[in-house]
C-alpha positions as CSV (number, residue, x, y, z in Angstrom):
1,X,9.7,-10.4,-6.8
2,X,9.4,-7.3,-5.2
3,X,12.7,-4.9,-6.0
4,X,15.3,-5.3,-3.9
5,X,15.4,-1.9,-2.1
6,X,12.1,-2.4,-0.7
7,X,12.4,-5.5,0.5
8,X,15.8,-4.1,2.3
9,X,13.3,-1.4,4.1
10,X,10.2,-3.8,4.7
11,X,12.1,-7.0,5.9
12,X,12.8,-5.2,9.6
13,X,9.3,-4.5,9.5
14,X,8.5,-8.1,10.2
15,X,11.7,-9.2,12.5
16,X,9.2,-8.1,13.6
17,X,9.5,-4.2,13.9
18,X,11.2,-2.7,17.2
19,X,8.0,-0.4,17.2
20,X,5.7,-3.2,18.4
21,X,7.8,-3.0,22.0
22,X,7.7,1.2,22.1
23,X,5.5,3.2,20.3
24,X,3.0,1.1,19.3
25,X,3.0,-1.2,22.2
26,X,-0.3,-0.5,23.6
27,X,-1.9,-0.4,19.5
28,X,-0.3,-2.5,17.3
29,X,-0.9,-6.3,17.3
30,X,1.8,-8.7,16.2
31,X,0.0,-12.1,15.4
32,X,1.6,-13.9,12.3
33,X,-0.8,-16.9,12.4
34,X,-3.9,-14.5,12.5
35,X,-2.4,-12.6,9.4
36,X,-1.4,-9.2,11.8
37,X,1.6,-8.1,10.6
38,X,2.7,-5.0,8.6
39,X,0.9,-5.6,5.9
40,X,-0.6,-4.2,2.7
41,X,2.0,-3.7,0.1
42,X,2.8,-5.7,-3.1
43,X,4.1,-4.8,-6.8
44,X,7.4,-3.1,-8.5
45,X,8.3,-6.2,-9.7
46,X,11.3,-5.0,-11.5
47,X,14.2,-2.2,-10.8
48,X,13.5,0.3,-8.4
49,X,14.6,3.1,-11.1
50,X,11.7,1.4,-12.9
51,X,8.6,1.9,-11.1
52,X,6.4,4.9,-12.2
53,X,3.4,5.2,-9.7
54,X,3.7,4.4,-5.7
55,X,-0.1,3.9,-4.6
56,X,-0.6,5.3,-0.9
57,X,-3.4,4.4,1.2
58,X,-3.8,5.2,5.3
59,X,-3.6,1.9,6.4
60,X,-4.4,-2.0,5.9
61,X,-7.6,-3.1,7.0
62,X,-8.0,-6.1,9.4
63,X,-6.5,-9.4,7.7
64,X,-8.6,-11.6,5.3
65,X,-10.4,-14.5,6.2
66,X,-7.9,-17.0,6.1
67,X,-4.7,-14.6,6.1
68,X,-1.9,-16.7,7.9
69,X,1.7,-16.0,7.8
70,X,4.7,-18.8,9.1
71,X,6.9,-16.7,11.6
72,X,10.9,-16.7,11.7
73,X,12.2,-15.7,8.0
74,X,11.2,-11.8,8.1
75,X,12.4,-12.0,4.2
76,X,10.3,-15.1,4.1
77,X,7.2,-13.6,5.4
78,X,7.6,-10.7,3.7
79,X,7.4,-12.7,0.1
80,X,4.2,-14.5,1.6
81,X,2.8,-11.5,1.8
82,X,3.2,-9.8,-0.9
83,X,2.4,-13.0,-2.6
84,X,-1.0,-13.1,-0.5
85,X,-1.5,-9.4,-1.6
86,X,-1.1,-9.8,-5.4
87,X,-3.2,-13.1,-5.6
88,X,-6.6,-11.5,-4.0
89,X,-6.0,-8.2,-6.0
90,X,-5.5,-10.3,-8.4
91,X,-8.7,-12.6,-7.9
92,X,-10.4,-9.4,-5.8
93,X,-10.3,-11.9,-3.4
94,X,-10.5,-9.7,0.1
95,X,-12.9,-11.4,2.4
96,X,-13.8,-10.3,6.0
97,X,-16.3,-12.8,7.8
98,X,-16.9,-14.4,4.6
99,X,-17.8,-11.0,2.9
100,X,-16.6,-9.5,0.0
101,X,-14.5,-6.0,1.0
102,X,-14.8,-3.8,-2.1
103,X,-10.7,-2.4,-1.5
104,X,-9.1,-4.6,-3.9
105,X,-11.5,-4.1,-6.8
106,X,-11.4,-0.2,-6.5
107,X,-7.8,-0.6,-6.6
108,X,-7.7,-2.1,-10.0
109,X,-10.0,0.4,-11.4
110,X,-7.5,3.3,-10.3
111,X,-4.2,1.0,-11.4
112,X,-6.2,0.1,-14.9
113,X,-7.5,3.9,-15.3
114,X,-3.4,5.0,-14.5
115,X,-2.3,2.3,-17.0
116,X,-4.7,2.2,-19.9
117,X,-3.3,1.3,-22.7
118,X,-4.6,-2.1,-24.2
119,X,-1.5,-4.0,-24.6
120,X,-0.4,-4.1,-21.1
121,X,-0.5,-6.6,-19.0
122,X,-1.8,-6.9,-15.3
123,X,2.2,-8.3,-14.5
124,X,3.8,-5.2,-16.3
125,X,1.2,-2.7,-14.5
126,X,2.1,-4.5,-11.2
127,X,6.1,-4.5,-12.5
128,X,5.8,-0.4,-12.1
129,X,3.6,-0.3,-9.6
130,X,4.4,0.1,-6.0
131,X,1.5,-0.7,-3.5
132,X,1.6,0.3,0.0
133,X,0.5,2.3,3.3
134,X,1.6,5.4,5.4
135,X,0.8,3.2,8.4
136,X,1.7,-0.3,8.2
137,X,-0.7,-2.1,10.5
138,X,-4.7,-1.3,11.3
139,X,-6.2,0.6,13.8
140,X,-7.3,-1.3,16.7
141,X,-10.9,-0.6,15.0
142,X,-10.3,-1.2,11.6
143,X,-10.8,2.6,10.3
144,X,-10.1,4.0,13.3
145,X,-8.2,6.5,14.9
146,X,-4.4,6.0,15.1
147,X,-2.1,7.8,17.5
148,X,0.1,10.3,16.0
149,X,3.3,9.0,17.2
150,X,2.4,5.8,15.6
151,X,1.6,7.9,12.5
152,X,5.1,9.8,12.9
153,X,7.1,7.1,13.6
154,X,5.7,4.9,11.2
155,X,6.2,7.2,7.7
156,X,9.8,8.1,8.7
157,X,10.5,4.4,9.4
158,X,9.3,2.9,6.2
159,X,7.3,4.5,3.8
160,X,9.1,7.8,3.3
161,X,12.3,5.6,2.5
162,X,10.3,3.3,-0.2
163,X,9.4,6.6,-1.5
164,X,12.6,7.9,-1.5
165,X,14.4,4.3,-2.9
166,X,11.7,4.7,-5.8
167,X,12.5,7.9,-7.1
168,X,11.4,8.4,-10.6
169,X,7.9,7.3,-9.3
170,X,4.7,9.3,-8.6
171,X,3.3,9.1,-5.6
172,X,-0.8,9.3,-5.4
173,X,-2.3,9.4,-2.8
174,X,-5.8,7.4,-2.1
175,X,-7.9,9.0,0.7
176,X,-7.2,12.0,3.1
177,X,-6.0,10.2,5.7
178,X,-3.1,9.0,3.5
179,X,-2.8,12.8,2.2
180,X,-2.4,14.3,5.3
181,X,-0.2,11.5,6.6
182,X,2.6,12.1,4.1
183,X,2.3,15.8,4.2
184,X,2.8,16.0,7.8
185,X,5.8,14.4,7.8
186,X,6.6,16.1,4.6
187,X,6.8,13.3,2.4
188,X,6.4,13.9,-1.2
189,X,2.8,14.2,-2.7
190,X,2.0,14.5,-6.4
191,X,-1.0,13.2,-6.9
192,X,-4.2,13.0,-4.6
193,X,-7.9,10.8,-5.1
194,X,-10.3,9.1,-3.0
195,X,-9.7,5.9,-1.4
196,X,-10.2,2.6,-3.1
197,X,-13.0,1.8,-0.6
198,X,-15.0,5.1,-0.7
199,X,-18.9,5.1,-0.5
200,X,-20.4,5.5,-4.1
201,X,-22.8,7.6,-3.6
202,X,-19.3,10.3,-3.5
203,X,-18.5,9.8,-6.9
204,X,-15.3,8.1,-6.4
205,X,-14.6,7.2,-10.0
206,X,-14.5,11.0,-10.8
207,X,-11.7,11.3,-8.2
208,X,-10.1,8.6,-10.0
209,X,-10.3,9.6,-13.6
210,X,-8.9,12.7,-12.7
211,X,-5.8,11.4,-10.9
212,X,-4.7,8.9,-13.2
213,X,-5.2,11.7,-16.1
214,X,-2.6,14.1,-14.5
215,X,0.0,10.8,-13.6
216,X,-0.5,10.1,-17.4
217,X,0.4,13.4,-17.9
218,X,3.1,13.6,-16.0
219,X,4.1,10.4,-18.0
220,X,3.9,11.7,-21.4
221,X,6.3,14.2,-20.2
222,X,9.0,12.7,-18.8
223,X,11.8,11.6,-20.5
């Protein structure tokens, strides 16, 4: 299970978050049983002081075919989903209209390219990993435009304090979006490459290569 400091941060997020009656009122959809919720974080399955790398990306896309959450237990909603989050990135298993969505399989490339050493698991990789988002819940067109108070209000709320709570982690960022997100609110950013989903025909994988060299660098020289 997700380490305790995060799931201390997270859990108001789905009470559900006071932001879905201010700021994000008029953007932000709260509908459990059609899988909107914050969503889109998973891993550092062990001690906080543990986790090594924090994945960033913008947002979550629109829920998965079939994404359903039972409201009333935040903390209990919060382990469905990051149980629902590790089991399709474990099976690549995102689906939109019966489609595949490429997300979750780029995201495994970067985590294995970050963490390449033979002899590790996929549970130890997710153990000091943190997955997650600068915004916690899609644009009202998934992809779009989101409002920068959302933006604002939504980094200090939650993930500058997972970054802060994880603090012997790097955080890379996946896409500009993400990037800028974090830097505007100057939020700590070692580490930048395209987003899991980008087009192919941009050479992604380059983007990615590079990253996870310099994390493994920084790695090798920590103590």
């Amino acid at each position: 299970m997700t380490c305790t400091e995060l799931v201390n941060i997270l859990t108001p997020a789905l009470s559900p978050c006071i932001n879905f009656s201010g700021v994000c009122k008029d953007d932000a959809t709260w509908d459990p049983k059609a899988g909107h919720i914050p969503r889109g974080f998973g891993g550092a399955n062990n001690r906080a002081c543990a986790v090594k790398l924090i994945l960033v990306t913008a947002e979550p896309g629109s829920p998965s075919d079939g994404e359903s959450y039972s409201e009333g237990d935040p903390e209990v909603m919060l382990r469905q989903h990051i149980e629902f989050f590790e089991r399709i990135f474990r099976e690549d298993g995102l689906r939109r209209g019966g489609r595949h969505a490429p997300f979750h399989s780029g995201l495994r490339t970067i985590l294995d390219l970050c963490w390449p050493e033979p002899e590790m698991g996929l549970e130890e990789k997710l153990s000091l990993t943190w997955f997650t988002n600068a915004v916690k819940c899609p644009a009202a067109t998934s992809g779009g435009k989101i409002p920068r108070g959302i933006e604002e209000t939504c980094v200090s709320s939650y993930v500058k304090r997972e970054i802060e709570a994880l603090p012997n982690a790097y955080v890379l960022a996946l896409g500009e979006k993400a990037r800028k997100r974090l830097r505007a609110a100057d939020v700590r950013v070692d580490g930048h490459a395209q987003h899991p989903s980008a087009r192919r025909n941009t050479n992604p994988q380059a983007s990615w290569e590079e990253a996870a060299k310099q994390f493994r660098d920084w790695v090798s020289h920590r103590p």
